[in-house]
N, C-alpha and C positions, 0 to 999 in steps of 0.2 A: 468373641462376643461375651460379655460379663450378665450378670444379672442386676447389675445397680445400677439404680434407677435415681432422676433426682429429682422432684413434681412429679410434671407432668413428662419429664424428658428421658429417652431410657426405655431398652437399655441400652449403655455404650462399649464399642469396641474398647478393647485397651487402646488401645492408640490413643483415644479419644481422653482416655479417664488421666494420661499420662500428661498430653497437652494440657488440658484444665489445670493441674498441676501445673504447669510450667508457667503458663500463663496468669493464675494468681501469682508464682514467686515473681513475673512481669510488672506487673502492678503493682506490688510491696517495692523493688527495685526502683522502677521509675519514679515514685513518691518519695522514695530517697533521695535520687539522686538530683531530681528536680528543687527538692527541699534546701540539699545540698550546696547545690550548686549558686544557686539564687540567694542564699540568703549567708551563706557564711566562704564561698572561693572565691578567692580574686581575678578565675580565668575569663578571657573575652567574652562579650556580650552571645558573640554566633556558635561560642563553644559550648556556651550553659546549652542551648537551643541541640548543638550537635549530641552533646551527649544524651538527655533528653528522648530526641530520636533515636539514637541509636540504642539507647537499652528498652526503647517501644519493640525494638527489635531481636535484639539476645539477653534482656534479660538481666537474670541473677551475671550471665559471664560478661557482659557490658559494665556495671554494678562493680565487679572485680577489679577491671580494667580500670576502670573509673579513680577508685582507691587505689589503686596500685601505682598509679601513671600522674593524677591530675589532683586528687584530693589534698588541703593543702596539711598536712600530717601537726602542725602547731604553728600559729598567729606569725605572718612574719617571715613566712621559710619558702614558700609556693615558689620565688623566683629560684632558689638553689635546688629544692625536690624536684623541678619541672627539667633542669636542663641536661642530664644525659639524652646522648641523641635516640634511643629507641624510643623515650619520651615524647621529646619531641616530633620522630615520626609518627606514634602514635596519633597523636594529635591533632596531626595532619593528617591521618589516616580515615581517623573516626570522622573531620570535617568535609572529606571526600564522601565517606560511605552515610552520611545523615542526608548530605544535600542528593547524590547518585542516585542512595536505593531506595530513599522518601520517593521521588521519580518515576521508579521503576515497579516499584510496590501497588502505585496509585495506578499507574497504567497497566498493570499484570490484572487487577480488580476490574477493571472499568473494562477490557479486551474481553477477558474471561466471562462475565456477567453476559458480553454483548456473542458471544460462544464464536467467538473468531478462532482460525485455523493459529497453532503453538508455533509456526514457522512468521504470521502475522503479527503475531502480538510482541515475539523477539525484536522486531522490527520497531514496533511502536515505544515497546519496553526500552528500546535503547537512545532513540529519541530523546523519548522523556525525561530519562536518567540524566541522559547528558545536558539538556536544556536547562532544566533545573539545576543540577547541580554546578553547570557554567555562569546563568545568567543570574541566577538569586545567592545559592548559599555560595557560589567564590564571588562574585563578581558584584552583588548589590551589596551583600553582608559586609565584602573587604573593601571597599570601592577607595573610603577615607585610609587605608593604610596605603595607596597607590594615589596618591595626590589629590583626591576625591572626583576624582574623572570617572565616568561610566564606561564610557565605550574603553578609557587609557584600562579599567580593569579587568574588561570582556578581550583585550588584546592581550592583557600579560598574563592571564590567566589560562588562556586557550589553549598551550602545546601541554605545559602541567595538566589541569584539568581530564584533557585527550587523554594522556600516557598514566593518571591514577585510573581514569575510570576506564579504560582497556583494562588494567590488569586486575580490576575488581572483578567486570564482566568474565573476564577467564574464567573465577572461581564461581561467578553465581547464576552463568545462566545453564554448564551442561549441570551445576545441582539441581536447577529448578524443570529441566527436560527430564533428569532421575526419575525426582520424587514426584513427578506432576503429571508423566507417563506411563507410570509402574500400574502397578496391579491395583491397588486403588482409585480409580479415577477419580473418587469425592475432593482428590487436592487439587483438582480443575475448579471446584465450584467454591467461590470468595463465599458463599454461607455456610462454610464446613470448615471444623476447629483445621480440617488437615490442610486447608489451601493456606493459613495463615502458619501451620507448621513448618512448609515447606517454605515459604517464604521467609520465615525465622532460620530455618537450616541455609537456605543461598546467600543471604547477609553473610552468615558467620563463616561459610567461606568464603565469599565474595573478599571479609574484611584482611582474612587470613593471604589473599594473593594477592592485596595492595600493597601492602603492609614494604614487602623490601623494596618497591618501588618505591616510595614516599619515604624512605631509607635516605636512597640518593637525591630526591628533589628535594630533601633539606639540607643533606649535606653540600649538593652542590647549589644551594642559595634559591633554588628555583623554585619553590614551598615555604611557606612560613612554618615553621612547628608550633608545639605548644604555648602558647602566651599568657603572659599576667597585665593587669592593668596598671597596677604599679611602675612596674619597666616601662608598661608603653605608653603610657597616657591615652589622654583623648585622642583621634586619629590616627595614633599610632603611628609607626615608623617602616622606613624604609626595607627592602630584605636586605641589604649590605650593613647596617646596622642591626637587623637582625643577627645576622649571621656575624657580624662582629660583635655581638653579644656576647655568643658562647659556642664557637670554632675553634679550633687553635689556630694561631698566626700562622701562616706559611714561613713567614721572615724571620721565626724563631721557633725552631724545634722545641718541640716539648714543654711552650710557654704558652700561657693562653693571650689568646690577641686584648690588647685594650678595649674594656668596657665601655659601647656606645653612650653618652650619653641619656638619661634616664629625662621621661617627663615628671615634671612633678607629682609627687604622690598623693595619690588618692581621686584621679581624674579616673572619668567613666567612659567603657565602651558602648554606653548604653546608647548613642547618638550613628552609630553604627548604620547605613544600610538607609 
């Protein structure tokens, strides 16, 4: 326990004084990245959104990712910056764990609030996770890149979907039994800086054990990676044309396969969903 005090509140744990911290560089981050995204990158309409959430979530280390992976580095470049494939899994990564742990985050608050048993709320937390993350952020967001069918996107979405958010869940729910269990109990109660700590901590592994999954479901076609609107246009394009984007041929070692056809440039994903 510290002796600073801030008003009326105080005093607080380290813990606490270290969150607040963390959580302002939150807020500086997502104002970035929201700024960012929206108004000067050419990524997907559900991607501005993914990122968005997910630096509600990690932060300054979202924010990195962000620039590192997706930002477009000078006017013109975003299709070639974007397309190594850890990019691209990325991508794909962050649009599993915005739609997942958005999900799982709401229902961990809403369980915990209502003081249900941590074996219950896993239950419900997984639910949720998956629901949302299947039927809005894959499957209402992407619906026009899968012929603009609903249910055609809730069916090809479903075993992907399944097998990213399994291997999120690996990494974020024994985090959030950890730190939610421990010797603190205030990270049980959604009105304590520590319940939103812990929840920032299970994310970031959570995103950490997707990650080589969504490796393979781009490389083997089964995930869209990261996108430009420029490439894709308006409704977007199929994943064999994704993936003939920027795979290399099978039919020719060490040459890259011919580039899909392009929609005209400058069409929006903003019609998305």
């Amino acid at each position: 326990m510290t002796d600073i005090r801030i008003g009326p509140w105080g005093p607080f744990p380290w813990v606490d004084l270290v969150l607040l911290v963390w959580f302002a560089l939150t807020a500086v981050s997502v104002a970035y990245v929201a700024w960012d995204a929206y108004r000067n990158n050419p990524e997907m309409t559900v991607m501005k959104w993914g990122w968005v959430l997910v630096t509600l979530f990690l932060g300054p280390i979202s924010l990195a990712l962000y620039v590192l992976s997706c930002k477009e580095p000078a006017p013109g470049t975003h299709e070639a910056f974007i397309k190594p494939l850890w990019k691209q899994a990325l991508g794909s990564t962050i649009h599993c764990v915005a739609g997942d742990a958005t999900g799982i985050v709401v229902a961990a608050a809403v369980t915990a609030a209502l003081g249900l048993a941590m074996q219950i709320d896993l239950i419900v937390e997984y639910i949720a996770g998956f629901a949302f993350g299947l039927l809005v952020f894959q499957s209402l967001f992407m619906k026009d890149m899968m012929g603009g069918s609903y249910l055609k996107a809730v069916r090809h979405s479903l075993v992907p979907e399944w097998l990213s958010m399994n291997f999120m869940m690996a990494g974020m729910f024994p985090t959030m039994v950890v730190l939610m269990m421990g010797r603190d109990m205030r990270a049980m109660d959604p009105t304590q800086l520590t319940f939103w700590g812990a929840m920032s901590a299970a994310v970031g592994v959570g995103l950490l054990t997707a990650f080589p999954i969504n490796v393979w479901l781009v490389q083997k076609g089964l995930k869209h990676g990261m996108g430009t609107v420029r490439a894709l246009g308006k409704g977007g394009h199929s994943l064999e044309a994704e993936r003939a984007r920027w795979q290399p041929s099978n039919d020719a070692p060490g040459q890259k396969a011919a580039a899909a056809p392009s929609m005209p440039t400058g069409h929006d994903m903003g019609a998305m969903g």
